[in-house]
N, C-alpha and C positions, 0 to 999 in steps of 0.2 A: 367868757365875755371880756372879762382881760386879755388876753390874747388878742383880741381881735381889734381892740384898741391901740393893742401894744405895736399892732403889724400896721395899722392905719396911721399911725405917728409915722413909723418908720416909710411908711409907701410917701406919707406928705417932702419927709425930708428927702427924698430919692435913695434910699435906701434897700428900698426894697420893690419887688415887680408887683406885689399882690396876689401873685400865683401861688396854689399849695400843690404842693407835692405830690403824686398821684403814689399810694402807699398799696403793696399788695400783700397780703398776709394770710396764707392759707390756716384753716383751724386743723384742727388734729382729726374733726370728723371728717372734714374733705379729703384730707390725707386717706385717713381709713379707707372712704369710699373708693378713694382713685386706684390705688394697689393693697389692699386690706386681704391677704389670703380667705379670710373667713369669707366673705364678698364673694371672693371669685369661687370658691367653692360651693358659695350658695347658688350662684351664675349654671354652674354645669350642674348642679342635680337638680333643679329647678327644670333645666336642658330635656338632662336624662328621664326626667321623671312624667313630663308635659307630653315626651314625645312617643313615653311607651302609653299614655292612655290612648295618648290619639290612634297609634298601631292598632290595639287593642279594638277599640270603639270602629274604625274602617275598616276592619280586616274581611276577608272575605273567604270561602271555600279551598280558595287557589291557591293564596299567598302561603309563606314559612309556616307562621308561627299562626294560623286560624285556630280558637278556642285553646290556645295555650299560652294563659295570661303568665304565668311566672317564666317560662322559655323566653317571654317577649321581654320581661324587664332585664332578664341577665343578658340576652343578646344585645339591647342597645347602653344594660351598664359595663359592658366588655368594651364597647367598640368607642365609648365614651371617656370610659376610664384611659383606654390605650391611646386616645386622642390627646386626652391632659399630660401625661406623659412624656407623648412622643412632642410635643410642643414646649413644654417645660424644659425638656434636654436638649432642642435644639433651636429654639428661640429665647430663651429666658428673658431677654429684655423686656419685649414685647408680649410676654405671658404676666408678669407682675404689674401691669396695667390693665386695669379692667372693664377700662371702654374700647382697649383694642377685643380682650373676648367676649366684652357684650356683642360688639359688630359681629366679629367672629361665628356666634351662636345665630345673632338676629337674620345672616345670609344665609347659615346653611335653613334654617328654617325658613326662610323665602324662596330658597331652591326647593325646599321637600315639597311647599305647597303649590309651586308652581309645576313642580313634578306631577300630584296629584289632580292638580285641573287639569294638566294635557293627558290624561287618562280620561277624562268625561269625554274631552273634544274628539278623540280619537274615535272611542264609541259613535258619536253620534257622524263624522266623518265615513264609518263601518256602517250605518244605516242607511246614510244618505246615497252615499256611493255604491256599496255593495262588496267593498274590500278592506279586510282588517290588516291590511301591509300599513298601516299610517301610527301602529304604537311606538316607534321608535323617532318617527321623523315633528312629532308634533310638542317633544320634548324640549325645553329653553334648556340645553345641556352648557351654555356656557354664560347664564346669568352669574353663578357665586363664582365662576373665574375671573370674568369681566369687573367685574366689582370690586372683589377684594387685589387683584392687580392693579387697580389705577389707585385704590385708596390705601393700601398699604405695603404690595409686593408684591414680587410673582412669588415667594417662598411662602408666604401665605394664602396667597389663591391656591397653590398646590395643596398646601392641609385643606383646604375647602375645597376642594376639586374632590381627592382620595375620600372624606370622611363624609360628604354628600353622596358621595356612591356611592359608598358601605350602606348608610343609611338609607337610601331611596332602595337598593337593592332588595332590601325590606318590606315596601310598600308595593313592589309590584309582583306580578303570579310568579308561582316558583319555576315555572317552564320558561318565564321571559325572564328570569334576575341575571342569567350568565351575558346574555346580549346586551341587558340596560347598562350593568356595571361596563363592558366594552365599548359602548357608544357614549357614558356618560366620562369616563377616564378619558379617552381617547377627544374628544370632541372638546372634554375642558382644558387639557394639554394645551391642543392646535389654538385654545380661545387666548389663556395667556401666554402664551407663540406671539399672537398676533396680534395682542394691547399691549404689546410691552413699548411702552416711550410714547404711548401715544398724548400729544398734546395739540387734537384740534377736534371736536367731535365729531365732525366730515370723516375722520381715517377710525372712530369708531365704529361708525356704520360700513363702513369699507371693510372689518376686522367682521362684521356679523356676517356678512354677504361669504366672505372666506370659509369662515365657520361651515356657514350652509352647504359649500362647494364639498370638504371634509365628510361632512351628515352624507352627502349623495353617495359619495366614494366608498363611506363604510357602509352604507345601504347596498349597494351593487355589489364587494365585498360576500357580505353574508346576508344574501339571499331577502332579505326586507325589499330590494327594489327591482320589482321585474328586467331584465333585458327582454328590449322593446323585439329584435330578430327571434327569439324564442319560442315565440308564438307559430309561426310560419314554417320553422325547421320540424315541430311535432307532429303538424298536420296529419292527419291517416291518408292514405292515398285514391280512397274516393272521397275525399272531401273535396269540394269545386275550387277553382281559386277564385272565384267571390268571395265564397265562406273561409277563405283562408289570408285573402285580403282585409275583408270586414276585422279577422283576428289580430290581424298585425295593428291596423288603425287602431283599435281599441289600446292592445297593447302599449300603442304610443302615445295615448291619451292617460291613460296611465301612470306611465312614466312620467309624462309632463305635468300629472299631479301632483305624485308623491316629491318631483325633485321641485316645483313651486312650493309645495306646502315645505318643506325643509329650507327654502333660502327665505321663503317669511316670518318662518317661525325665529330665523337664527336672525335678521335683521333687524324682527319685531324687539326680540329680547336686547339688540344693541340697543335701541331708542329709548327703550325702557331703563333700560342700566342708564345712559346718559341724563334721562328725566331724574332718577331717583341721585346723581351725583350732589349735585348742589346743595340736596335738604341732609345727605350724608355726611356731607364735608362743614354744615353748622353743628349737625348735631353733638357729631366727634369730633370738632376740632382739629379736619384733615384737613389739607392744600393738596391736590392733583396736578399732576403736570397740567392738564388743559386749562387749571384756573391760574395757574402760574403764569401761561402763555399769556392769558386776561389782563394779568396786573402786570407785564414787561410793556404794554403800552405808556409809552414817555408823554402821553398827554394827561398824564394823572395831575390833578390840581395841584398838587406839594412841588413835584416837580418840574409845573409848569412855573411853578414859583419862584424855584431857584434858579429858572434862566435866567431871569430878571434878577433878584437879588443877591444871586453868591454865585455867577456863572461859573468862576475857578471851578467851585466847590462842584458843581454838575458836570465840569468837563474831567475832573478827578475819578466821578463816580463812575462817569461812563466805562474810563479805562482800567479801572478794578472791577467794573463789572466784566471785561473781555478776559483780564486776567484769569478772574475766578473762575469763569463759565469753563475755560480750556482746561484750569489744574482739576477742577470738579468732572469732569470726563475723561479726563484721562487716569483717574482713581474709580471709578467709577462712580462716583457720590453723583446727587442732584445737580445737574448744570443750571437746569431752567430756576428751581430757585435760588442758586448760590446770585443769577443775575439780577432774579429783581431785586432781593435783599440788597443788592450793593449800589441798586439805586438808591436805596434808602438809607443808607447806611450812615447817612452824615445829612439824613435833613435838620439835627439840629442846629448845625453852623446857619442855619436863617435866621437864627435871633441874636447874634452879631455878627454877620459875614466879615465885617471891617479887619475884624479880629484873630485872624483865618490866612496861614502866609499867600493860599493859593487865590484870594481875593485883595489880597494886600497891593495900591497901587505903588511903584515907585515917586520914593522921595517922603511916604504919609505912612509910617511903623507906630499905630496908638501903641505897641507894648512900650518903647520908649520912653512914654510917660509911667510909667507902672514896675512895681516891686517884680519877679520876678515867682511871688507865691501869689499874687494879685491876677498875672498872669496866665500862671498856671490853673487857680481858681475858672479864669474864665474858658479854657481850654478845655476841660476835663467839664464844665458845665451843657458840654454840646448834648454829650451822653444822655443824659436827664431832660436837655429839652427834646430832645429825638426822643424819647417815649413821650413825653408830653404832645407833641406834633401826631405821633403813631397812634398813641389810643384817640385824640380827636377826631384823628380821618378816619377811625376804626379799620385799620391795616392789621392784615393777620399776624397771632401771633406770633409764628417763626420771626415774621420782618421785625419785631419788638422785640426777639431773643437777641436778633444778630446785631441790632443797636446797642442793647446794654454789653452781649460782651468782644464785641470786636476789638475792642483794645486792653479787653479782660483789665487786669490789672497792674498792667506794663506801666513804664514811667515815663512821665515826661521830660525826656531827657535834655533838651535844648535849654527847657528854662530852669533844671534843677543845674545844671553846668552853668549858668547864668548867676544862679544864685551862689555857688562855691566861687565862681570869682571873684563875687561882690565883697563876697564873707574872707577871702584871701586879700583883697583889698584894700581892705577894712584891716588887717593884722596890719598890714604894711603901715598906716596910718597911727596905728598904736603904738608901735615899734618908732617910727618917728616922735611918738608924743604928741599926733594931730587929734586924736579923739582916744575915750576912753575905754576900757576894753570890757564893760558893763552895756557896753550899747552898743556890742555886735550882734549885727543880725541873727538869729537861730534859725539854721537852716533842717528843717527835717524832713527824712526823704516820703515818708510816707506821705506828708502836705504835697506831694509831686506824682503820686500815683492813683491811678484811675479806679473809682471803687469796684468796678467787677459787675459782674463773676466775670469767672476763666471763661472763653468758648466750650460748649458742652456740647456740641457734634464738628460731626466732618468739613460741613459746610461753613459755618461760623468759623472753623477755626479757616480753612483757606481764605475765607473772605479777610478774614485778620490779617495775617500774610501777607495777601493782596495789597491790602489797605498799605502795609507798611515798606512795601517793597516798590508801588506805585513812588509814594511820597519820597523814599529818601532816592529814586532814579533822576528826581527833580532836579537834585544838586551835583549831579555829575558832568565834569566836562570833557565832551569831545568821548563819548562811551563806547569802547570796542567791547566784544563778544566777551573777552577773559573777565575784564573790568564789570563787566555784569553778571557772568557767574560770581564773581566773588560777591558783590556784594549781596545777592541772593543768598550766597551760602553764610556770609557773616549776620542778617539778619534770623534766617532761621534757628541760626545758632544760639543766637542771643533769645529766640523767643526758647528756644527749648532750654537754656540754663537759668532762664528767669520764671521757670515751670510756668508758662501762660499752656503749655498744651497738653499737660497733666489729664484733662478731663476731657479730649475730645480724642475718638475714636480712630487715630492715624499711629502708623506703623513706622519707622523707619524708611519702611520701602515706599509707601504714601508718598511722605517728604523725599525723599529722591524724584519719585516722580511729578510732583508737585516744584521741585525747583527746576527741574529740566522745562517744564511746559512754561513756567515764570520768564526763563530763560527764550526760547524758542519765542515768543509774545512779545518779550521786549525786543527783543533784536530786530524784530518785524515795525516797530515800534518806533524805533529811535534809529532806523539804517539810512547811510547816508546816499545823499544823488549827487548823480552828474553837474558841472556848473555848466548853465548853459552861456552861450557865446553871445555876444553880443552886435546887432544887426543896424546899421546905420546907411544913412546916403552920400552918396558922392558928388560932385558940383553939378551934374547934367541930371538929381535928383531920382536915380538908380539907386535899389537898395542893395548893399557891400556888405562883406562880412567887414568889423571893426576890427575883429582879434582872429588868430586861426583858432579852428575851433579844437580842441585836443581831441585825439583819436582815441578808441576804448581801451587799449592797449597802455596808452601813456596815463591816463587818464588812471586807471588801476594802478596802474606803478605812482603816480602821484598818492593817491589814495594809502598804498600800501607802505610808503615812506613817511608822510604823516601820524600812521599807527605806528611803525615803529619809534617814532623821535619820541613819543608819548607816553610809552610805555614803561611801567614799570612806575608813572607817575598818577598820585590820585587812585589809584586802583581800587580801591573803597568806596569810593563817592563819600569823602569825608566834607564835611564844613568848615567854615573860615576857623572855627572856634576847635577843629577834630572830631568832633562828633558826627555821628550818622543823623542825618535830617529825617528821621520814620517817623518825626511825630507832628500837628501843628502849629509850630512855632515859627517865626517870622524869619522871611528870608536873611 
């Protein structure tokens, strides 16, 4: 109750916004739950255990393991066990997280059962029709590919692809497990082939229809889909060619079954997969490319906000979002969301754009009135209102990761240079005998640096990068090609000896490639044009040329003698004061 008095004073004196802090604090059992070995352990024999009753309990005459319940529990705790494993050694990350192996488990058992209902339909397909060719083609073989591809990877659709056939190989007769495991490998392969980058659900359905074309080819293959000419080639030779005609049409009715029932089944299961995306990506806490593509829409309310209120700051964001999208492709990291993230990346500067060099008009610098930790306070306060802005609009979390650490813990360097002048200035003053040396400012650097964290992936940290290579190309003049690798190279430098990139996921070779593409972007960026000539009239009001106009020739040699008088000058893109302008602080 104190408190809340205490913050009511202070909101009356303008002291304070009113606003409280949006605090996140996970407990030790969330912890537990999230990556808890014992958890995820309970995850897969829960797995293992669920799916050998079910084996057990549907087994029939035909299949492996009919009336041999303990064969059945070691055969799927073999194939279970070598699952954890094989996953643990070569994903570790993503195995210590256990709502990636809840997903994990919850797909393949959405394939096995959906495996097991195209087993009824085929039966009753074999009734209707008169032909049991339709057990392979009535299979959704690329549900757990399509799924676990858009929502986690193609290196985990593959474990789901391999360890669904193993398992379904199980549930069908032992005369048909050799063809199922080949049409179900083969078919989930070609499915994440053909959702890989997909981000529009239009080329989902496009990727099931492909699938189906695959299903036909390996049905013709091995013998599942009649060729329709076959029929006509056996004939006996007193059969009539009526009765040998009638064969063929049939034949080809046939055919135009089994390759229908294969391009609906595989297009039914894309729409399906695309239905169950949405409620996937709450449940788990996933972002798909297709919902990325959703939220790169610039009419999103935040950012319709900052046209109007911090244009700079939205026209900053645009061009680090170009930067990023290119360095994040060409490492192969996420492009589509390094882009939206970088729209958002700086909505906190709406709650003082004023303040903000890239919104700053000429002749009107508020920092001028202000201490230079006063400053910096409000500089480093963007960070915090950018989650506050994020979790109201309820924007995904990655967009809230890469606000808190796009500037990880880097310093602000403009106004902490600002403050050692002041503080040198001030000596000067003493040393004259104008002020006394108990009431020099104390300058300390951490009051100048940003609370964090580091970037903790790929993407965040390029958008970092981004961010800071944008801002300080601000301050350069007259910028040729050399002049911008450098300063590319001297920023990166500076973030990696200032360990901001300690915790995110880039190699050496990363950053090489990642400054080339920085490079190659701006230079596209900031290249110069032609001057055009200037067109006027002459006394009888005929329009003349004013000037001759330079030829391409001269016009490049003007071009290429200007770059060299320059050279060698600025090369940094330093500021009036030496410093690299990466952060923002007032022109």
């Amino acid at each position: 109750m104190f408190d809340f008095f205490s913050q009511k004073r202070l909101q009356n004196r303008g002291l304070s916004s009113g606003r409280k802090r949006r605090k996140t604090k996970d407990s030790e059992l969330k912890e537990w739950l999230r990556s808890g070995m014992t958890v995820c352990g309970t995850l897969f024999l829960v797995f293992a255990g669920g799916l050998s009753i079910w084996l057990i309990l549907s087994s029939n005459q035909t299949e492996f393991f009919n009336g041999k319940k303990l064969q059945t529990f070691i055969g799927v705790a073999v194939i279970t066990v070598t699952f954890m494993i094989h996953w643990h050694v070569s994903l570790p990350d993503t195995f210590r997280r256990n709502s990636r192996v809840l997903l994990m488990l919850l797909v393949i058992i959405g394939q096995l059962i959906l495996v097991q209902f195209s087993r009824g339909i085929s039966e009753i397909l074999a009734k209707d029709i008169g032909a049991a060719n339709f057990e392979f083609l009535v299979a959704p073989y690329a549900f757990a590919a399509m799924i676990m591809s858009l929502l986690i990877g193609r290196r985990h659709a593959t474990f789901a692809v391999v360890y669904s056939s193993l398992l379904g190989g199980l549930m069908v007769e032992s005369f048909y497990a050799f063809k199922f495991l080949v049409y179900s490998l083969i078919c989930g392969f070609a499915a994440i082939y053909l959702a890989n980058s997909v981000r529009k659900r239009s080329r989902l359905v496009m990727a099931g229809i492909f699938v189906g074309f695959v299903s036909i080819l390996l049905g013709l293959t091995l013998g599942e889909i009649h060729i329709p000419w076959s029929s006509f080639v056996s004939n006996s030779p007193t059969e009539t060619i009526a009765a040998a005609s009638e064969n063929v049409q049939a034949s080809w009715e046939m055919f135009g079954r089994q390759a229908l029932t294969a391009m609906v089944v595989s297009t039914l299961t894309a729409i399906l997969v695309g239905g169950i995306l949405p409620f996937a990506e709450i449940a788990f806490r996933i972002t798909t490319d297709v919902s990325w593509m959703e939220l790169s829409d610039l009419n999103h309310p935040l950012l319709k906000k900052m046209t109007i209120e911090a244009p700079g700051t939205y026209h900053h964001s645009l061009v680090v979002a170009n930067l990023s999208e290119a360095a994040a492709e060409a490492v192969g990291a996420n492009a589509a969301m390094c882009r939206v993230c970088s729209y958002f990346h700086d909505i906190g500067k709406m709650a003082k754009p004023e303040y903000f060099v890239e919104n700053i008009s000429e002749g009107q610098n508020p920092h001028d009135d202000l201490t230079p930790t006063m400053s910096a306070l409000i500089v480093i306060a963007h960070v915090k209102d950018g989650v506050d802005y994020a979790i109201k609009h309820k924007l995904n979390r990655e967009i809230i990761d890469v606000i808190r650490e796009h500037h990880g813990t880097s310093l602000v360097r403009f106004f902490y240079h600002r403050a050692l002048q002041q503080k040198k200035d001030f000596k000067l003053k003493v040393e004259e005998g104008n002020a006394r040396e108990e009431d020099a400012p104390e300058v300390k650097k951490e009051s100048f640096r940003y609370p964090g964290p580091r970037p903790r992936t790929r993407e965040s940290a390029i958008i970092s990068l981004a961010d800071a290579v944008e801002s300080a190309s601000r301050s350069m003049q007259k910028p040729t090609p050399k002049k911008i690798e450098e300063l590319i190279d001297e920023l990166v430098k500076d973030r990696l000896h200032d360990d901001q990139l300690d915790n995110a996921a880039l190699t050496l070779k990363d950053l090489a490639t990642i400054k080339q593409s920085f490079a190659v972007t701006l230079r596209s960026m900031m290249h110069t044009r032609i001057a055009y000539p200037k067109i006027g009239k002459d006394a009888k009001g005929q329009e003349v040329a004013t000037e001759p106009s330079p030829s391409p020739k001269k016009q490049k040699g003007a071009e290429t003698q200007a770059l060299r008088s320059i050279k060698g000058k600025d090369s940094k893109g330093k500021d009036s004061n030496g410093e690299n302008n990466s952060v923002e602080g007032p022109a």
